[in-house]
C-alpha positions as CSV (number, residue, x, y, z in Angstrom):
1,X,109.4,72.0,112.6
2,X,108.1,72.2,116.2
3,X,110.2,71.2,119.0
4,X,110.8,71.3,122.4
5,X,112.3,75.0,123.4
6,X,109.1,76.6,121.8
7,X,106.4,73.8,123.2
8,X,106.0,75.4,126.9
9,X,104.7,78.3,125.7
10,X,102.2,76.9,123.9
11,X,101.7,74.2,126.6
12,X,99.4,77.1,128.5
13,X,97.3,78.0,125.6
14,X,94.6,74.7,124.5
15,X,94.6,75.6,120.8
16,X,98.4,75.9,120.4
17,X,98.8,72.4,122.3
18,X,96.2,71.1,119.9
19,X,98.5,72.7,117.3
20,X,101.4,71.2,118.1
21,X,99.9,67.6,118.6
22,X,99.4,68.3,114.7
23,X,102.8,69.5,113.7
24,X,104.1,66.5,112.2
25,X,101.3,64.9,110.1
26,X,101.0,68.6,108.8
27,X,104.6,68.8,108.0
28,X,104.4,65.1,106.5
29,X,102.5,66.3,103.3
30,X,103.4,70.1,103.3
31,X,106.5,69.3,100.8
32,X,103.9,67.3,98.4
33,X,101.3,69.7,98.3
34,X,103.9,72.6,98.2
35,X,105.5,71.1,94.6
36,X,102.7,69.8,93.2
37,X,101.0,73.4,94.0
38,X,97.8,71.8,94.9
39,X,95.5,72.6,97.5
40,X,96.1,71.2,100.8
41,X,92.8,69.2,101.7
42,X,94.3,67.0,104.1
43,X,95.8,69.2,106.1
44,X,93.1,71.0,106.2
45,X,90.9,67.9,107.0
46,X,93.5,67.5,109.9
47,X,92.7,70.8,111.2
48,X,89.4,70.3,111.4
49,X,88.9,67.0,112.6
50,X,91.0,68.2,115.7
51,X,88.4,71.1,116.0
52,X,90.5,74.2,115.4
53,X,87.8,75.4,112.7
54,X,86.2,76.5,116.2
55,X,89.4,77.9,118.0
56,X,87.6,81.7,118.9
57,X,84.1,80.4,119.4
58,X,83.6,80.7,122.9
59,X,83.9,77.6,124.9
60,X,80.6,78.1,126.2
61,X,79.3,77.0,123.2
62,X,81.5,74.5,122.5
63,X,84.2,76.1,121.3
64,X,88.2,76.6,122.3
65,X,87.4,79.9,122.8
66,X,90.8,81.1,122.3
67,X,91.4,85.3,122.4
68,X,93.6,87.4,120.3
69,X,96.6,85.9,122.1
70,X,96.0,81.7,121.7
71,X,94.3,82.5,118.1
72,X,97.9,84.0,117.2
73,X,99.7,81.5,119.0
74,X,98.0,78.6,117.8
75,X,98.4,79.8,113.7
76,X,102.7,80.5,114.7
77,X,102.8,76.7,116.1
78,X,100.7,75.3,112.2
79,X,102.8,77.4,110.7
80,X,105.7,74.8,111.5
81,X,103.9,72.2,109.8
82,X,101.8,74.2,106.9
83,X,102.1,77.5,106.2
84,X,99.5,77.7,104.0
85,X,97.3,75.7,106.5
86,X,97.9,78.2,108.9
87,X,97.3,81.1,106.5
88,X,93.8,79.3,105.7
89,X,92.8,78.8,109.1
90,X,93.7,83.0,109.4
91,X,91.6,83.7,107.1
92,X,88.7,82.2,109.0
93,X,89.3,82.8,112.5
94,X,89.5,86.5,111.3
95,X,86.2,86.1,109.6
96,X,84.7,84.6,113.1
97,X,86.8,87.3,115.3
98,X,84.4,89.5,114.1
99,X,81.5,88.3,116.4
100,X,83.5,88.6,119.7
101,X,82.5,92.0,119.8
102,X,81.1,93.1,122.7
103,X,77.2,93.7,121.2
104,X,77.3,97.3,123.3
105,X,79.4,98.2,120.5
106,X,77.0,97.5,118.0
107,X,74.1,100.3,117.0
108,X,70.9,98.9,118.7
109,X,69.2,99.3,115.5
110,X,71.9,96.3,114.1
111,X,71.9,94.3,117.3
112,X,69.5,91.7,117.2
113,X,70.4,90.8,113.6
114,X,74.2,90.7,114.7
115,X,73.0,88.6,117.7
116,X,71.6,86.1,115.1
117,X,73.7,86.0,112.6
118,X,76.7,84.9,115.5
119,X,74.7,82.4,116.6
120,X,74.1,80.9,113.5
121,X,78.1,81.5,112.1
122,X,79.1,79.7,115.7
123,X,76.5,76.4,115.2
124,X,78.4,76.5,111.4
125,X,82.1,76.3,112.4
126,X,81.4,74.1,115.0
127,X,79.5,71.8,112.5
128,X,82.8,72.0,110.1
129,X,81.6,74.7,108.0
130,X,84.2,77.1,106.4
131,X,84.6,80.9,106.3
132,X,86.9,82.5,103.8
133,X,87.8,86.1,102.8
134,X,87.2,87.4,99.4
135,X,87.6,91.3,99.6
136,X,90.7,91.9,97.1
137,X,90.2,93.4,93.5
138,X,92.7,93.8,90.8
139,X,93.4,97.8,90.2
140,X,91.9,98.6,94.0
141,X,95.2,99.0,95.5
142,X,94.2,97.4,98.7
143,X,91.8,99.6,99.3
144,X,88.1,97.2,100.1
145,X,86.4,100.6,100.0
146,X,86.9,101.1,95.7
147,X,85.7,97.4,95.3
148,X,83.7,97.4,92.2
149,X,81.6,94.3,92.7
150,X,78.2,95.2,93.3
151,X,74.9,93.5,95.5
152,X,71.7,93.5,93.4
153,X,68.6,91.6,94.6
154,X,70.4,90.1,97.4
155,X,73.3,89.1,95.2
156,X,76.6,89.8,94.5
157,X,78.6,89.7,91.2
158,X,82.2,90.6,90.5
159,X,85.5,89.3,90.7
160,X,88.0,88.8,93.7
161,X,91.7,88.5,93.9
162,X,93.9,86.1,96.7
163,X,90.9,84.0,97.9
164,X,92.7,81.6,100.3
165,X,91.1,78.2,100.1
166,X,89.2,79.4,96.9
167,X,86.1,77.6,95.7
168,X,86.6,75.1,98.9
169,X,85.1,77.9,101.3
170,X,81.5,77.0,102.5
171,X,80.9,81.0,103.1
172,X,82.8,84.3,102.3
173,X,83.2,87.7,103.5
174,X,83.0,89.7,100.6
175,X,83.5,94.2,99.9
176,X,80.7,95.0,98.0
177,X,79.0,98.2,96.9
178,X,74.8,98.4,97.1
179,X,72.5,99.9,94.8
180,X,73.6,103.4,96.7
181,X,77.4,102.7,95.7
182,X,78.1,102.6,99.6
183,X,80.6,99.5,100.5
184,X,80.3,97.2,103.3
185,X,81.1,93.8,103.9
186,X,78.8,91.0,103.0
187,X,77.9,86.8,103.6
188,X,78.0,85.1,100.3
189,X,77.1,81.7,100.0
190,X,79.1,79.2,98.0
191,X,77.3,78.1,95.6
192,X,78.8,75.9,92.7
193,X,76.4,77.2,89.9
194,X,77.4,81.1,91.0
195,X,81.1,81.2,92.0
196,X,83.9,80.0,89.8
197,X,88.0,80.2,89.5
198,X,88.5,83.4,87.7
199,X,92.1,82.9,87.7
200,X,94.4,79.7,88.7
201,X,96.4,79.8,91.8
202,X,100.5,80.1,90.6
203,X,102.4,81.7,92.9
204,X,106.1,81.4,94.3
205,X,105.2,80.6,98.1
206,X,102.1,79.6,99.9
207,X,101.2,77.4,96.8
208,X,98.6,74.8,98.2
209,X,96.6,77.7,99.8
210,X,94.4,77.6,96.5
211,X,94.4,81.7,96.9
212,X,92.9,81.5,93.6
213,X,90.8,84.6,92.4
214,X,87.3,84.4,92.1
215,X,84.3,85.2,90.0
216,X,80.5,85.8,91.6
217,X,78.2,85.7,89.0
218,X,74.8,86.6,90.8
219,X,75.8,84.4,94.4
220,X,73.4,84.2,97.0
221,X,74.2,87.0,99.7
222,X,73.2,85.8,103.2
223,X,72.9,89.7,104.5
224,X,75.1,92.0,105.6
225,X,78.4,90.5,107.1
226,X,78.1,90.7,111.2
227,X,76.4,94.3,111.3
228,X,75.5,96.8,108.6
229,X,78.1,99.1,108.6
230,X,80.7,97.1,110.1
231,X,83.8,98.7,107.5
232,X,83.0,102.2,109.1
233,X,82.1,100.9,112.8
234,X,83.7,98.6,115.2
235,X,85.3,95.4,114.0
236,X,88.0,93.3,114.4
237,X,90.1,93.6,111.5
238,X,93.3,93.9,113.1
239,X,92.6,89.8,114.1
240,X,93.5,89.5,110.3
241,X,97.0,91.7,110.2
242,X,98.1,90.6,113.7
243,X,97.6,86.6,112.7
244,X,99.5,87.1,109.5
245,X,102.7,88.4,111.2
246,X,102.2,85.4,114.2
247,X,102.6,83.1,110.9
248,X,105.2,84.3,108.9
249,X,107.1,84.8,112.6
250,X,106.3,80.7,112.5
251,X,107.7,79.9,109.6
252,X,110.8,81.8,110.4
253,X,111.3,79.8,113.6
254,X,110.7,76.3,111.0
255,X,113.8,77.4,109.3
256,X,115.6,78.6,111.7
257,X,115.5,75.5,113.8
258,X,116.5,73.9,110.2
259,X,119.7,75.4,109.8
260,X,120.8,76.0,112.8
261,X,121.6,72.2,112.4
262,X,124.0,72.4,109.1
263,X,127.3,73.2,109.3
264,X,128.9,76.0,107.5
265,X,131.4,78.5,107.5
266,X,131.4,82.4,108.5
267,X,128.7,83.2,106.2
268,X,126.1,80.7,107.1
269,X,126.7,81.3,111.0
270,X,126.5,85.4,110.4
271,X,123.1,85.1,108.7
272,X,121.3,82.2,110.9
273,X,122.4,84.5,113.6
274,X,120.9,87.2,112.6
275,X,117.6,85.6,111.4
276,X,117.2,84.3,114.9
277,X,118.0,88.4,116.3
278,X,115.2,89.1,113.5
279,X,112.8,86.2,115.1
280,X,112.8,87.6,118.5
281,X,112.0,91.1,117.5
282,X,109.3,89.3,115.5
283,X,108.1,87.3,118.0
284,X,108.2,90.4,121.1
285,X,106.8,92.7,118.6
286,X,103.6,90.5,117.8
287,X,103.2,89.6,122.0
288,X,103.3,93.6,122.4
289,X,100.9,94.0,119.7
290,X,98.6,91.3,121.4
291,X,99.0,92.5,125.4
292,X,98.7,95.6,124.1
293,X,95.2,95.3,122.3
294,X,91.9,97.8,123.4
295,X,88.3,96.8,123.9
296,X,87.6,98.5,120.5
297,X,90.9,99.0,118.3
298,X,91.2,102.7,117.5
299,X,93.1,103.9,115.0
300,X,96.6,104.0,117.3
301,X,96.4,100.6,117.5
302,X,95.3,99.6,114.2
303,X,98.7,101.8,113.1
304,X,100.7,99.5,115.8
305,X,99.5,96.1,114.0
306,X,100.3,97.7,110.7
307,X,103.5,98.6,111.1
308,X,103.9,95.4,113.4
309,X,103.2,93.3,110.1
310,X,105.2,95.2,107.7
311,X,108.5,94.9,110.1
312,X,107.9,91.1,110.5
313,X,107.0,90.3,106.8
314,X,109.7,92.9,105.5
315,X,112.4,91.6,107.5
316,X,111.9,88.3,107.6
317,X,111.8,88.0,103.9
318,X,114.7,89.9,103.6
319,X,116.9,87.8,106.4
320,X,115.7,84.2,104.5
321,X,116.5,85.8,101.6
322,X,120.4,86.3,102.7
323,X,120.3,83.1,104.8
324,X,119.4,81.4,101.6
325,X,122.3,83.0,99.0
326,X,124.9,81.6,101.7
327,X,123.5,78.1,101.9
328,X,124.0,77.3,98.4
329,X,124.0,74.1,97.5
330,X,121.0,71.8,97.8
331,X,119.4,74.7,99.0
332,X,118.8,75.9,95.3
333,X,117.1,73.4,94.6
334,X,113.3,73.9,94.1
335,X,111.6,71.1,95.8
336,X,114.5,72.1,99.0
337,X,112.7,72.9,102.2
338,X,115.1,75.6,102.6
339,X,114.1,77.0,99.4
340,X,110.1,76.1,100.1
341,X,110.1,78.1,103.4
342,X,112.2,80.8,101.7
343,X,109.3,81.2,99.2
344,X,106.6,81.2,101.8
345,X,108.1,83.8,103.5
346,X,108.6,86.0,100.6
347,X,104.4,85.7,100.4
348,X,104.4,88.1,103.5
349,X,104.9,91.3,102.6
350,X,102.3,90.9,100.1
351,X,99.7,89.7,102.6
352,X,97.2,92.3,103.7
353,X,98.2,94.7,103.9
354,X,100.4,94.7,101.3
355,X,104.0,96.3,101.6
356,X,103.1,98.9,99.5
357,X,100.0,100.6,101.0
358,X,101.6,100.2,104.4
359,X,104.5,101.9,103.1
360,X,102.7,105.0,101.7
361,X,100.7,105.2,104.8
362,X,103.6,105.8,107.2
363,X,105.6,107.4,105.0
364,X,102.6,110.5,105.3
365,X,101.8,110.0,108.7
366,X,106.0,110.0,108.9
367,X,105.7,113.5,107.0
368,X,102.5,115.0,108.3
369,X,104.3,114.6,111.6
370,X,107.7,116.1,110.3
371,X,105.5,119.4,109.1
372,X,104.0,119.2,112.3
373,X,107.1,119.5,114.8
374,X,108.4,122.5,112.2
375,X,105.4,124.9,112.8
């Protein structure tokens, strides 16, 4: 839950004050949504009636017009309340961090399109308008770039794993291949006739985020997703990893702050200890990732926010999971909050990117550097 030693932080930052206003009513229905693993449609409502749909468009516009920083904030402070609301709301401030790319950045051959197509994705959020993420595929190993769903006639067709908020998304970004078999990203439409549930939504944690998987049979495609050629060029996908870890670090603090309250013996004191050591090396490690962010994220950094997202996910999981095995008790039971927060962190290390790609990546940078230092 959110309380007082955490508020002045986000006191300084508009959308994490918003946030925090929200805390309670979020937290009020989590539990029921959570058993029942239904989707949470009032908390989302609740987000967007208080305007957080438009928490990175620029206030110019009408917007919070949060940065990197607030936009992480904000999705740590929900993630007291709802994880899975804040995990929703990631997936579409991610989609919209994509157009607060400086336009210098962009080929001038893509430029006035990318110009038009922000314009028009700003006026959407702001009018209440969804944007989820639908990029995963079963056998792909996290890798957009062997998606297998293809774009014919300004359509798209194929089917999608983990698509937060599922068939409740007004728009998507989607990893598709053209008639050329190159992959980029793309703006489907939701349209009822043309995307389905492929597969239900029954998972251990994050249960009322709907991340059901998805079938496009022949959906409208709205045009290439920000720029063509955005997957190869500049973009903001490290928005995406860097908001994950800011969550799972939220949820961490919602149990912690839980039992720090219970009494217990030797056991129970050793391991909320050392989930709150756990949280502060979360919680510095994502602010370093944030103050530490470029103009245009090169490949350095986009290692930094990888490996900043497998450490919080990894050891936060593993920390609730010991935490959880000396509290015993009521805390085994199913519909325990305890037990629910346990689950939603577990969801983390799958997240993208998942534990295992990450894993195999710095284990061969880890090597290729090794080999390196011998010659």
């Amino acid at each position: 839950m959110w309380n007082e030693q955490t508020a002045p932080l986000a006191a300084a930052l508009p959308g994490a004050e918003i946030a925090a206003s929200l805390v309670p009513r979020l937290a009020a229905t989590e539990r029921e949504h959570d058993l029942a693993g239904r989707f949470a449609e009032a908390n989302l409502a609740v987000i967007a009636d208080a305007g957080l749909l438009a928490l990175n468009v620029p206030a110019e516009l009408g917007g919070i017009g949060e940065s990197l920083s607030g936009t992480a904030e904000t999705l740590r402070v929900i993630a007291h309340g709802s994880p899975s609301a804040a995990l929703m709301l990631a997936m579409h401030t991610s989609t919209l961090s994509h157009y607060t790319i400086d336009p210098r950045h962009i080929p001038a051959r893509e430029r006035t399109a990318f110009l038009e197509q922000r314009e028009w994705a700003y006026r959407e959020a702001l009018e209440g308008r969804i944007f989820g993420v639908a990029n995963s595929e079963a056998g792909a190993g996290g890798d957009v770039k062997r998606s297998k769903a293809r774009i014919e006639d300004g359509r798209i067709s194929g089917v999608k794993s983990f698509c937060s908020m599922g068939t409740h998304a007004d728009y998507f970004l989607a990893a598709a291949r053209d008639e050329s078999e190159k992959v980029d990203y793309y703006l489907v439409r939701n349209e009822a006739e043309n995307v389905s549930v492929a597969a239900d939504w029954d998972a251990i944690g994050m249960r009322s985020s709907d991340s059901v998987s998805l079938r496009f049979d022949g959906a409208p495609v709205i045009g290439a997703f920000a720029y063509k050629g955005l997957i190869d060029g500049v973009n903001n996908r490290h928005w995406a990893t860097v908001s994950f870890a800011a969550i799972f670090t939220g949820i961490a603090e919602s149990l912690l702050e839980e039992v720090s309250r219970q009494r217990g013996g030797i056991l129970h004191q050793t391991n909320t200890v050392d989930l709150h050591l756990t949280v502060q090396s979360c919680l510095a490690f994502v602010r370093h990732c944030v103050a530490m962010e470029p103009e245009i994220a090169d490949a350095a950094y986009r290692r930094l926010v990888r490996d900043c997202k497998l450490f919080v996910t990894r050891s936060l999981a593993q920390q609730a999971s010991a935490l959880y095995i000396a509290q015993g008790g009521s805390a085994y039971r199913f519909g325990s909050s305890v037990s629910r927060k346990l689950r939603d962190l577990l969801a983390g290390p799958a997240v993208r990117p998942p534990v295992g790609v990450s894993f195999d990546e710095l284990w061969e940078e880890l090597a290729a550097e090794g080999e390196n230092n011998r010659v």
